[in-house]
matplotlib code that plots the C-alpha trace (Angstrom):
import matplotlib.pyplot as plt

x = [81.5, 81.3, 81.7, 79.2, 76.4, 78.2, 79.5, 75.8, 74.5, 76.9, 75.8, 72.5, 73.3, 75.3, 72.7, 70.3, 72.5, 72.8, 69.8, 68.8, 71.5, 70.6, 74.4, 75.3, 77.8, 80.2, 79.7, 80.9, 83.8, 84.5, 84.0, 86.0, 88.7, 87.9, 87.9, 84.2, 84.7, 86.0, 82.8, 80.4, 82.6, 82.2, 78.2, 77.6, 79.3, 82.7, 84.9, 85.6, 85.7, 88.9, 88.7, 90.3, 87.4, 84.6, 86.1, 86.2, 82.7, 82.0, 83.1, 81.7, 77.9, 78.3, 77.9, 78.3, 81.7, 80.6, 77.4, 79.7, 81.9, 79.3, 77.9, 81.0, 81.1, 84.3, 84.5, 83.3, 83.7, 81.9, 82.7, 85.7, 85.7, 88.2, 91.0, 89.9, 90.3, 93.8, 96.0, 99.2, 97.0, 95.6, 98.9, 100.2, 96.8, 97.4, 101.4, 100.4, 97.7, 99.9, 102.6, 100.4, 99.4, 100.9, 102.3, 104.6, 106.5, 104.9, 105.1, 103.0, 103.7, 102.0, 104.5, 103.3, 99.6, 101.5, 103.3, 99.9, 98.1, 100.7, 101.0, 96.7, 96.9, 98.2, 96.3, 92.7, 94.1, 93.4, 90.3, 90.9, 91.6, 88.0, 86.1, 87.9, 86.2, 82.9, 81.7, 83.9, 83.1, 79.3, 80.4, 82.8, 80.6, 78.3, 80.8, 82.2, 78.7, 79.2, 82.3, 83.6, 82.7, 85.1, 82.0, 80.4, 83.2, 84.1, 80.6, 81.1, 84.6, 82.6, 79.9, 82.8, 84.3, 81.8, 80.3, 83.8, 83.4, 87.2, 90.5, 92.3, 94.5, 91.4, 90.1, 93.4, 93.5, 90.3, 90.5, 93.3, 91.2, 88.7, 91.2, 92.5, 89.7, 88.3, 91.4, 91.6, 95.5, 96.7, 98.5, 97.1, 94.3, 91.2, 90.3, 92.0, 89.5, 88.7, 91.4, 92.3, 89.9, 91.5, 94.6, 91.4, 90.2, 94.0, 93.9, 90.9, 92.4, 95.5, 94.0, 91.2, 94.3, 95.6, 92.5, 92.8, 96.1, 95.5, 91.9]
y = [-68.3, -68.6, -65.4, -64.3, -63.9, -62.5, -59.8, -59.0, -58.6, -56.2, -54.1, -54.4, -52.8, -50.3, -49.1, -48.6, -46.3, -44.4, -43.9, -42.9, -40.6, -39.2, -40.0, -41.3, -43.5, -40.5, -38.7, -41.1, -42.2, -38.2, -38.5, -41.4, -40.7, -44.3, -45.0, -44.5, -47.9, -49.8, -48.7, -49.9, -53.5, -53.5, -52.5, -55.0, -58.1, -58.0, -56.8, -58.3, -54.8, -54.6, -53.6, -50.4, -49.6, -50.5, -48.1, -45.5, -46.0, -46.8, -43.4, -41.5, -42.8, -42.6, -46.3, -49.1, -50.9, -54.0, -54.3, -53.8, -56.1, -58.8, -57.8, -58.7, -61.4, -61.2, -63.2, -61.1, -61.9, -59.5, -61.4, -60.2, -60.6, -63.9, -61.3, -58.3, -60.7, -62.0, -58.9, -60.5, -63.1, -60.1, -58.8, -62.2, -62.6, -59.3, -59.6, -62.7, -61.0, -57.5, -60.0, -61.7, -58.5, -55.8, -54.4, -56.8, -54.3, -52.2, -54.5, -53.8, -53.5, -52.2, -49.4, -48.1, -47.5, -46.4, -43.6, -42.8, -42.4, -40.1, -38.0, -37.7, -37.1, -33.7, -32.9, -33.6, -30.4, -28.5, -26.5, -28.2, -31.9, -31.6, -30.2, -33.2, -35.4, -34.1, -33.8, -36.5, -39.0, -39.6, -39.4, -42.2, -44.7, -44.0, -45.4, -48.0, -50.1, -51.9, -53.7, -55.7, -55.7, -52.4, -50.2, -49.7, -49.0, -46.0, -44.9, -44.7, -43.0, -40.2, -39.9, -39.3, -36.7, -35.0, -34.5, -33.4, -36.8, -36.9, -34.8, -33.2, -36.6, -38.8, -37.0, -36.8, -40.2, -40.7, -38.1, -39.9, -43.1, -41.3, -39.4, -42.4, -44.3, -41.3, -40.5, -43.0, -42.8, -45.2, -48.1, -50.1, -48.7, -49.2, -50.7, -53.7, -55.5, -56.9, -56.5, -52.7, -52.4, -54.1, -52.1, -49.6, -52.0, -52.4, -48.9, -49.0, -51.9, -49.5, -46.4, -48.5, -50.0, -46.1, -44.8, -47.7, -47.1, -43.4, -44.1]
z = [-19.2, -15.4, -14.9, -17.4, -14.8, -12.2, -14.7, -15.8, -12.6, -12.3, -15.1, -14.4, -11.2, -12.9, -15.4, -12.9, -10.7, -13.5, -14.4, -10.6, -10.3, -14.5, -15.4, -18.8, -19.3, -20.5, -17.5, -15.3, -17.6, -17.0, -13.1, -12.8, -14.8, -16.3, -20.3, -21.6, -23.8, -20.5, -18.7, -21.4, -21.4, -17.9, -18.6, -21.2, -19.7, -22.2, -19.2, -15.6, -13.7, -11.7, -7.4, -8.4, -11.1, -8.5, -5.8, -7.9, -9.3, -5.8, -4.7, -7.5, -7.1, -3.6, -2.9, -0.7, -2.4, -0.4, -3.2, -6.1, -5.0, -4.6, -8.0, -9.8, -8.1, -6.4, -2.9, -0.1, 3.5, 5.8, 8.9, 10.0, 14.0, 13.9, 11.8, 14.0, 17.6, 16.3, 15.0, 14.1, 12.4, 10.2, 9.5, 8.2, 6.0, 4.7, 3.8, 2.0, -0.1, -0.6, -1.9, -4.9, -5.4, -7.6, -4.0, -2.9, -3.3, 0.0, 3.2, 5.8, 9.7, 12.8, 12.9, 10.1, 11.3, 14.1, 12.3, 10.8, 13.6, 15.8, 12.9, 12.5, 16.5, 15.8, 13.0, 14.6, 17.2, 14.1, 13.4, 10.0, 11.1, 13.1, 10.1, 8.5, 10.9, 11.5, 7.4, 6.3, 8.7, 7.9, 3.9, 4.0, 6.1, 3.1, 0.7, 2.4, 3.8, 7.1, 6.7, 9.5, 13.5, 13.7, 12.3, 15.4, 17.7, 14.8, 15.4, 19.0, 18.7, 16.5, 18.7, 21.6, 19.4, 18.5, 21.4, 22.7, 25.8, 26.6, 27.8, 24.9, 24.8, 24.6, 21.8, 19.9, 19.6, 18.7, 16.0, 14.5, 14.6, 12.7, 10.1, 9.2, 8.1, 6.4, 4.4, 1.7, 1.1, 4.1, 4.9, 2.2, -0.7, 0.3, -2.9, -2.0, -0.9, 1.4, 3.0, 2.5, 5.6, 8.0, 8.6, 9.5, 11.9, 13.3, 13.4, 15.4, 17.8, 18.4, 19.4, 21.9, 23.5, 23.2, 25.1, 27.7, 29.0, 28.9, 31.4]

ax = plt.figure().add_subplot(projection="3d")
ax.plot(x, y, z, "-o")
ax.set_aspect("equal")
plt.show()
């Protein structure tokens, strides 16, 4: 029953996105490729909505996940300079989580982001990979709220890139920096949260360092 509240504030919250946005419950069931009867559980306090249910609602209604996730009342912690300061402190934070998790099979390593981000270096060369950047970039901020001190430094990185402030090099790697928070399949779902952000912020951390060295 302790979760009773939590759960209704939820649907409250729910409801009236809905009805600002003139979507019935159907509709979004249809958008979100989410059972109609789960969403009116979720609606009417009979269902716990799972972190995978409120990104995708989250992305649907175009909505700050950070509000749903404080809705259902899940623990949200917004501070996130001491994990972003310490990054081998994140990674262990994270591995423990990922391992509790249905993931434990996928472990998690710097090289990885790594990988990622050479590979999204090339790609933001491409007429595509910069049309990837300059409509998505704006879209997903929208979605995702202001998580974590690593926000503002992406909002300097797009302002760099899009006003084209670097040598080609410089603004590879801050296109891959960019790709990679904007594409949701990465290191770990973003609808792990919280901390499906922080490999972002990592990702963040590596191409600053990057963009030092490179000075």
């Amino acid at each position: 029953m302790a979760d009773q509240p939590k759960t209704s504030k939820l649907g409250l919250l729910l409801k009236e996105l809905l009805k600002e946005r003139s979507l019935s419950m159907r509709k979004l069931s249809e958008l979100t490729n989410i059972d109609t009867a789960t969403i009116s559980r979720i609606i009417n306090g009979k269902r716990r909505a799972n972190p995978e249910h409120l990104q995708k609602i989250a992305n649907c209604l175009e909505y700050p996940i950070t509000n749903l996730f404080v809705a259902a009342g899940f623990p949200v912690d917004q501070s996130q300079e001491q994990q972003s300061s310490d990054i081998h402190w994140s990674i262990d934070s994270i591995q423990r989580i990922l391992e509790s998790s249905e993931l434990n099979n996928k472990t998690f390593s710097i090289e990885l982001v790594e990988q990622q981000l050479a590979k999204y270096q090339q790609y933001a060369k491409t007429d595509e990979g910069k049309e990837t950047i300059l409509t998505g970039f704006k879209k997903k901020l929208r979605k995702v709220g202001s998580i974590g001190p690593f926000i503002s430094q992406l909002k300097e990185l797009f302002e760099r890139f899009r006003l084209k402030n670097g040598t080609p090099l410089e603004l590879a790697i801050i296109g891959s920096v960019l790709i990679y928070f904007i594409i949701s399949v990465d290191v770990i779902p973003d609808y792990i949260f919280p901390i499906g952000y922080v490999d972002d912020a990592i990702a963040v951390k590596l191409g600053l360092d990057l963009l030092s060295k490179n000075a």
